[in-house]
VOGU-3710 file (C-alpha; in Angstrom, 3 decimals, decimal comma):
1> xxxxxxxxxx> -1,994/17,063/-1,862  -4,718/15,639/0,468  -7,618/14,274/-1,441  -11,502/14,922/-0,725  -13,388/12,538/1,161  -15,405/12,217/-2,131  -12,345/11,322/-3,782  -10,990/8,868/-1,296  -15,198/7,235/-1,330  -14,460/7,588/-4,871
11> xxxxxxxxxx> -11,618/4,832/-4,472  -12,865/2,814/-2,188  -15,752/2,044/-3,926  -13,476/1,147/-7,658  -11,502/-0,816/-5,046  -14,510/-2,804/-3,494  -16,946/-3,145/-6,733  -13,590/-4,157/-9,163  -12,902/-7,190/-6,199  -15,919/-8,151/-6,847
21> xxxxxxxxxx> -15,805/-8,343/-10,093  -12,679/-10,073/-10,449  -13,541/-12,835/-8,296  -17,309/-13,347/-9,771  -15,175/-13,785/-12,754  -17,099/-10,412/-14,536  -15,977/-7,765/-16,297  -14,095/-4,876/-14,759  -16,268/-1,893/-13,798  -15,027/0,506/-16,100
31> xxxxxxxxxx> -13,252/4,161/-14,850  -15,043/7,310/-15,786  -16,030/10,856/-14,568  -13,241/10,962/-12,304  -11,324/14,461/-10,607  -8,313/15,344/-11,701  -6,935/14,178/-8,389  -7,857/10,364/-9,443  -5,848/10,874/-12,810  -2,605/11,924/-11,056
41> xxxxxxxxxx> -0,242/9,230/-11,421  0,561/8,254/-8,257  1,959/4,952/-6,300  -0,670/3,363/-4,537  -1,044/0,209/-1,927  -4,108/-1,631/-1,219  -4,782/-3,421/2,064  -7,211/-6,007/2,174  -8,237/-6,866/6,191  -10,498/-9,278/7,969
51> xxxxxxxxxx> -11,230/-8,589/11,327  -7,916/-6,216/11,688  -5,698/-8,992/10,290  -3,982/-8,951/6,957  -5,777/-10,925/3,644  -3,976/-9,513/1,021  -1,379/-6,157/0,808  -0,412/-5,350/-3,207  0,804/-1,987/-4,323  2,431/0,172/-7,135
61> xxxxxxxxxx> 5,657/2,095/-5,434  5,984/4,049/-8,645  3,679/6,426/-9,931  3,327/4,775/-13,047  -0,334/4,425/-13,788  -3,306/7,492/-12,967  -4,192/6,861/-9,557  -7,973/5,672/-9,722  -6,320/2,741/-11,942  -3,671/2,137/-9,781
71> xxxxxxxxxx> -5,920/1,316/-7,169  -8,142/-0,765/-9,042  -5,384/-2,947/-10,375  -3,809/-3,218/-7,239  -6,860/-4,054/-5,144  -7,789/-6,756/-7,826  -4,137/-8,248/-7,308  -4,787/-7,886/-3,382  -7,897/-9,616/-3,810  -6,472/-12,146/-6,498
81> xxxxxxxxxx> -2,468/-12,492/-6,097  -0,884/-11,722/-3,108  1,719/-14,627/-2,759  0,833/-15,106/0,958  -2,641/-15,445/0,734  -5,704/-17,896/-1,421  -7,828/-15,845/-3,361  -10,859/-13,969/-1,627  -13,843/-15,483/-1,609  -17,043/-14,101/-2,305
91> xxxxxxxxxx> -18,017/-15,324/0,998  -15,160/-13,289/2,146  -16,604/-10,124/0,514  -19,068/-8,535/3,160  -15,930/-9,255/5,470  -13,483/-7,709/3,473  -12,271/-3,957/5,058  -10,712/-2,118/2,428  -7,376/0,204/3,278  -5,779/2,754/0,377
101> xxxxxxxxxx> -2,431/4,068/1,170  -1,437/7,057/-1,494  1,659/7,362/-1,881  4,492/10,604/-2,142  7,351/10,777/-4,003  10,174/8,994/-2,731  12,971/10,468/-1,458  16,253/9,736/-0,173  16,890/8,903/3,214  20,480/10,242/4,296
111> xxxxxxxxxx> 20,163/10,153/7,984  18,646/7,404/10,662  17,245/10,169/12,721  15,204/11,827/9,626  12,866/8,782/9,783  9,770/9,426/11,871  7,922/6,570/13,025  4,101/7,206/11,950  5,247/9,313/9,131  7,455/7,560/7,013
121> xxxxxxxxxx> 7,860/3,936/4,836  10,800/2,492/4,336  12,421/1,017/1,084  15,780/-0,533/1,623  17,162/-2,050/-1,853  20,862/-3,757/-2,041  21,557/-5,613/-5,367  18,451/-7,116/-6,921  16,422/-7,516/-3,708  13,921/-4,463/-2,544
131> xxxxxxxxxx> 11,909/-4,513/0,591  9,090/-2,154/1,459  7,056/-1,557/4,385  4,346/0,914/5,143  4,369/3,717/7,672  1,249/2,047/9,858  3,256/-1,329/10,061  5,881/0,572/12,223  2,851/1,904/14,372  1,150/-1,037/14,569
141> xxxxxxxxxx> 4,438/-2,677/16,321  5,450/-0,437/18,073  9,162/-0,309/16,217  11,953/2,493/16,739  13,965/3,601/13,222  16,487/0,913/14,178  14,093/-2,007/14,654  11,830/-0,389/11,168  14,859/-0,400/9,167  15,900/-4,188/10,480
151> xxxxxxxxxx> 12,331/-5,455/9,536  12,411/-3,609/6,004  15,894/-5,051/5,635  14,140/-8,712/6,440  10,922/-8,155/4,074  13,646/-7,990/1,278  15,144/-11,341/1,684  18,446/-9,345/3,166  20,429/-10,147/6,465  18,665/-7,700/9,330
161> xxxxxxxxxx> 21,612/-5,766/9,246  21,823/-4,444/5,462  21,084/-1,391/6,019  23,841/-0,802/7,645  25,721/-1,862/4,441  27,137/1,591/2,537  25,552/-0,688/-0,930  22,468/-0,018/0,697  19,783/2,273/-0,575  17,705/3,447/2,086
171> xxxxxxxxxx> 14,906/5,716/0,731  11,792/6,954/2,812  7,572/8,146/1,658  5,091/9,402/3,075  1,345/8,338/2,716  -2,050/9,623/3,154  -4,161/6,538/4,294  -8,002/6,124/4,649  -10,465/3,178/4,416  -13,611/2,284/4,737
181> xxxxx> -14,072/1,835/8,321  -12,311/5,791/8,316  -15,175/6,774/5,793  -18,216/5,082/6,916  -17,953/6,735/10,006
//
């Protein structure tokens, strides 16, 4: 279900104004009025970028929460606790691009050649370790399925080969993505 371009504004602005709330240290704007499209639950990643280079990637894989509160929980732990990253500063703010990935519902992957680069992220899971990676991060380098699968297989602390491993769950999504450099112009 594609959203409407108010809807996706809609987000990027609880994304943008609860940032900047959370690192003023004020209280969190609170959610009303929204479409039934924002109260879907849905799982939700935001992407936090200066200058086209990562500050800060959080996200809910499961829908678990209504998706207008997804996003503003995740772009507050973007903003706030991404492991990688110190905490955005308000100096940071009028820097900050803003990047909501909406996620489907995930489904199995039972066959290398069903993932399409562009299309689909990858989960691979073996044991107690998970790794996820969005669809643009395969773009963005340029990987095959092979080399997407080896990177995925990396981001979860596992050898580059596990998914190769029959323990191995491989397990594929699809996302519509937008942000605000997409909707400002």
């Amino acid at each position: 279900m594609a959203l409407s371009s108010i809807d996706k504004q809609t987000l990027l602005t609880i994304a943008r104004s609860s940032i900047k709330a959370a690192i003023e240290g004020e209280s969190i704007p609170p959610l009303f009025s929204l479409t039934p499209d924002l109260e879907r639950h849905s799982g939700t990643f935001v992407t936090l970028k200066i200058d086209d280079e990562l500050r800060g990637c959080i996200g809910y894989i499961e829908p678990i929460y209504p998706l207008a509160q997804a996003v503003q929980e995740t772009a507050i732990k973007a903003a706030t606790e991404d492991p990688r990253f110190m905490p955005v500063s308000q100096d940071e703010m009028d820097h900050i691009q803003i990047e909501i990935s909406v996620l489907s519902p995930i489904e199995k992957v039972t066959a290398i050649s069903d993932i399409k680069i562009g299309q689909h992220g990858l989960i691979v899971e073996s044991g107690r370790r998970k790794g996820l990676l969005l669809p643009q991060v395969a773009t963005e380098y340029g990987w095959t399925p092979e080399e997407f699968l080896k990177q995925t297989s990396l981001k979860a602390g596992l050898p580059e080969n596990a998914w190769k491993q029959t323990e191995t769950r491989i397990s594929c999504f699809q996302v519509e993505l937008f942000s605000e450099k997409d909707e400002l112009t």
